[in-house]
C-alpha positions as CSV (number, residue, x, y, z in Angstrom):
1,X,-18.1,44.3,19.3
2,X,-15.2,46.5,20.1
3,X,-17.2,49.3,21.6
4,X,-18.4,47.2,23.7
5,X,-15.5,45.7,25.0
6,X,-13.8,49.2,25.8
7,X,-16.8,50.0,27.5
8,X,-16.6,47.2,29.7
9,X,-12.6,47.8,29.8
10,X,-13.4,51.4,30.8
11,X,-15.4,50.7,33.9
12,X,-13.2,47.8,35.4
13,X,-10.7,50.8,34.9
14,X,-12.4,53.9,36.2
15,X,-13.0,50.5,39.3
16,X,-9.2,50.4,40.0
17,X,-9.0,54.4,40.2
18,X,-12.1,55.2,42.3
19,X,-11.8,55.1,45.8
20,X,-13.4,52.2,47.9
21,X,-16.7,53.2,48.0
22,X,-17.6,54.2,44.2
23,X,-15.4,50.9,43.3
24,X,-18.4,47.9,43.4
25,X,-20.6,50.7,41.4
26,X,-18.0,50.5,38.6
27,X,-17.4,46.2,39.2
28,X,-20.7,46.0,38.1
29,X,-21.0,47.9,35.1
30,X,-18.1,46.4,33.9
31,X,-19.7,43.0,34.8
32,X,-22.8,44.3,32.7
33,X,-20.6,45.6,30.1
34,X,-19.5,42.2,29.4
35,X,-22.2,40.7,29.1
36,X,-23.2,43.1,26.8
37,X,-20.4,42.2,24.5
38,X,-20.8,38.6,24.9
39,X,-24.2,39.2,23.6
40,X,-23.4,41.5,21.0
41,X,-20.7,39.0,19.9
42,X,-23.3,36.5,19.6
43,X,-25.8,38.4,17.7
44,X,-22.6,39.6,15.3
45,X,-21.8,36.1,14.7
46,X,-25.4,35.3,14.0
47,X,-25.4,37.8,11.2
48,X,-22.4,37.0,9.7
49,X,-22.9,33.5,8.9
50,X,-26.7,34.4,7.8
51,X,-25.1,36.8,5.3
52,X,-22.3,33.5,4.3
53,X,-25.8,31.6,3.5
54,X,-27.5,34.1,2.1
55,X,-24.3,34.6,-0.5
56,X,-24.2,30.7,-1.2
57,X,-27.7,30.3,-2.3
58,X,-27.3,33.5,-4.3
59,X,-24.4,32.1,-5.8
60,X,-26.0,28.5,-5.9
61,X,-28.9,30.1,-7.8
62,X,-26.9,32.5,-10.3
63,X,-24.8,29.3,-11.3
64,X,-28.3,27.1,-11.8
65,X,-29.5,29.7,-14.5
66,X,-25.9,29.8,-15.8
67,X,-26.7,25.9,-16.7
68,X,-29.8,26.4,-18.1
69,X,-28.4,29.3,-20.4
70,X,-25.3,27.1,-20.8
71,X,-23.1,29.6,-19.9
72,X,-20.0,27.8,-19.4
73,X,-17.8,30.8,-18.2
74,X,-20.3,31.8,-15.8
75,X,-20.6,28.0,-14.1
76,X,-17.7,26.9,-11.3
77,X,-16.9,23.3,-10.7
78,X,-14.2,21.8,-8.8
79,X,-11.8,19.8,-10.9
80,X,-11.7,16.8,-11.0
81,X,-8.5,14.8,-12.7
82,X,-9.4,12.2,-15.1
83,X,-7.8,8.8,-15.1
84,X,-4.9,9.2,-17.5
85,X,-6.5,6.0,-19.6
86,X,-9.6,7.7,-19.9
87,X,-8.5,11.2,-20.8
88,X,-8.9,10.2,-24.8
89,X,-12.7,9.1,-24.3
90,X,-13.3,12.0,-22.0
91,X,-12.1,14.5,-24.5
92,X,-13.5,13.0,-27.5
93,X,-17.1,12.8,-25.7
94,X,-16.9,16.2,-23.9
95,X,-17.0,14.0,-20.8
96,X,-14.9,16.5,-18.5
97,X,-13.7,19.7,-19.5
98,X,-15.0,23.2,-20.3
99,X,-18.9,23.1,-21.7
100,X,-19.1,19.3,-20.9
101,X,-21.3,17.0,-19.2
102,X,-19.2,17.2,-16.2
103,X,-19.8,20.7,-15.9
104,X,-23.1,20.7,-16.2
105,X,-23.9,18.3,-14.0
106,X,-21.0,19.0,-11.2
107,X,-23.1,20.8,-8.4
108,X,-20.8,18.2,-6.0
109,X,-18.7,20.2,-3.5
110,X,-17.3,17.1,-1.1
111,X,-14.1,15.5,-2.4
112,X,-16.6,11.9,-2.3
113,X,-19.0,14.0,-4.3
114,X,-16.8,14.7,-7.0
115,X,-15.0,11.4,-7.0
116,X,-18.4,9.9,-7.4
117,X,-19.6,12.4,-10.2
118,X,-16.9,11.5,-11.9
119,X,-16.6,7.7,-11.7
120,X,-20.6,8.1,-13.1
121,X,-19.9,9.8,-15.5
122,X,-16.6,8.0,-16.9
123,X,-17.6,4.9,-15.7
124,X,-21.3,4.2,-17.2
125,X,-23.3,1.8,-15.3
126,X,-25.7,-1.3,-15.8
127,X,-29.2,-0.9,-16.8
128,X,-30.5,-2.0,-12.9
129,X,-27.9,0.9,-12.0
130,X,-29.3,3.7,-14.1
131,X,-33.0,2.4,-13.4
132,X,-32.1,2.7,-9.7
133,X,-30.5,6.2,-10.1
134,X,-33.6,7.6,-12.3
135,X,-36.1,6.2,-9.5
136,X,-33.7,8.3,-6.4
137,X,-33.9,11.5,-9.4
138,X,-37.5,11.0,-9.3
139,X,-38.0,10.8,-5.6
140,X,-35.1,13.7,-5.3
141,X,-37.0,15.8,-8.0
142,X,-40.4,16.3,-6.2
143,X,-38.6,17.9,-2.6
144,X,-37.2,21.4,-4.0
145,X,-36.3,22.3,-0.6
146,X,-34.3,19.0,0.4
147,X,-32.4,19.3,-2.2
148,X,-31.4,23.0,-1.3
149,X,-30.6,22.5,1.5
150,X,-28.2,19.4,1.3
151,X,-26.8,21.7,-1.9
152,X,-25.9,24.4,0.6
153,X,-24.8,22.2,3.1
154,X,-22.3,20.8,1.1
155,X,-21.2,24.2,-0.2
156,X,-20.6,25.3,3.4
157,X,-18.2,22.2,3.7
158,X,-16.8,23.2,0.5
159,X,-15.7,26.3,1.8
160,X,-14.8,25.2,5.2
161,X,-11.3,24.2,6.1
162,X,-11.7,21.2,6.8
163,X,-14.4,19.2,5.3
164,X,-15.6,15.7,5.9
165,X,-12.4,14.2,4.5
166,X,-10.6,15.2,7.7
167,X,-13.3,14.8,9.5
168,X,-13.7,10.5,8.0
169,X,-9.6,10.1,8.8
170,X,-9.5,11.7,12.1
171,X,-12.8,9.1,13.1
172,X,-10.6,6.5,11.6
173,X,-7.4,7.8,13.3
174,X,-5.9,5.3,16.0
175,X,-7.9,5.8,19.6
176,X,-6.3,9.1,20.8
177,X,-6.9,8.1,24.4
178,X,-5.2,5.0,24.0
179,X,-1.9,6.0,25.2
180,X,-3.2,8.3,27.5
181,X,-4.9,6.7,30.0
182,X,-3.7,8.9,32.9
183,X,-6.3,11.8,31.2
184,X,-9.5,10.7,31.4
185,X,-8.4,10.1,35.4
């Protein structure tokens, strides 16, 4: 990306020291030159978040076979606080915690995927609620590849700065054009 950059640099320059007639030559090099980086940016970019992928499934993967082995150490999950009129239950029941059913089942990256892992699991529900929830695992359980990819997507929003959190309180933010009329003249 650099290279390319001072190569487009060097012609514009070599442009502004040649005489008149050598000058467009040079004008369109550099033009080239640029374009050449633009692409080569591109293509850089391209690669870069492939590899970011690549390394989340790896790392999506290695932490799956650290749950089947129960390796708690090798297993990362967001933490999640428990209601402090809970925190008895959740420690007598291995609820939350290391080697607990939170961990094992906490694959949820989003702040509303955590929340609601750990209302589930502190919570309980109904009989028509678990029924309903075993008959979306069953439907969930047959597509290996939806569920991958809705896994990784929410790991990339995990490790974005943002998230869907900001993204939910800026949609529900007062009307930024509001006051502002005169702009969208």
């Amino acid at each position: 990306r650099g290279g390319s950059f001072l190569v487009a640099l060097l012609f514009i320059f070599l442009g502004l020291a040649n005489a008149a007639d050598g000058r467009l030559l040079w004008y369109v090099l550099s033009g080239l030159g640029f374009v050449g980086f633009l692409v080569v940016t591109f293509l850089h970019e391209r690669i870069h978040f492939q590899i970011r992928r690549s390394q989340l499934l790896v790392d999506m993967h290695r932490e799956s076979i650290a749950r089947l082995k129960r390796d708690w150490d090798q297993i990362k999950v967001p933490p999640f606080s428990v209601p402090r009129e809970q925190q008895a239950v959740a420690f007598d029941l291995d609820l939350t915690g290391d080697s607990s059913l939170y961990k094992l089942l906490g694959i949820a990256r989003t702040p509303l995927g955590i929340k609601t892992l750990g209302d589930w699991i502190l919570n309980g529900a109904s009989a028509k609620e678990i029924a309903e929830r075993q008959s979306g695992v069953e439907e969930l359980s047959r597509d290996f590849t939806y569920r991958q990819r809705f896994r990784l997507l929410c790991a990339q929003l995990h490790t974005s700065q943002s998230g869907p959190s900001r993204f939910i309180e800026w949609s529900e933010s007062p009307h930024w054009f509001a006051g502002r009329s005169w702009l969208l003249w």
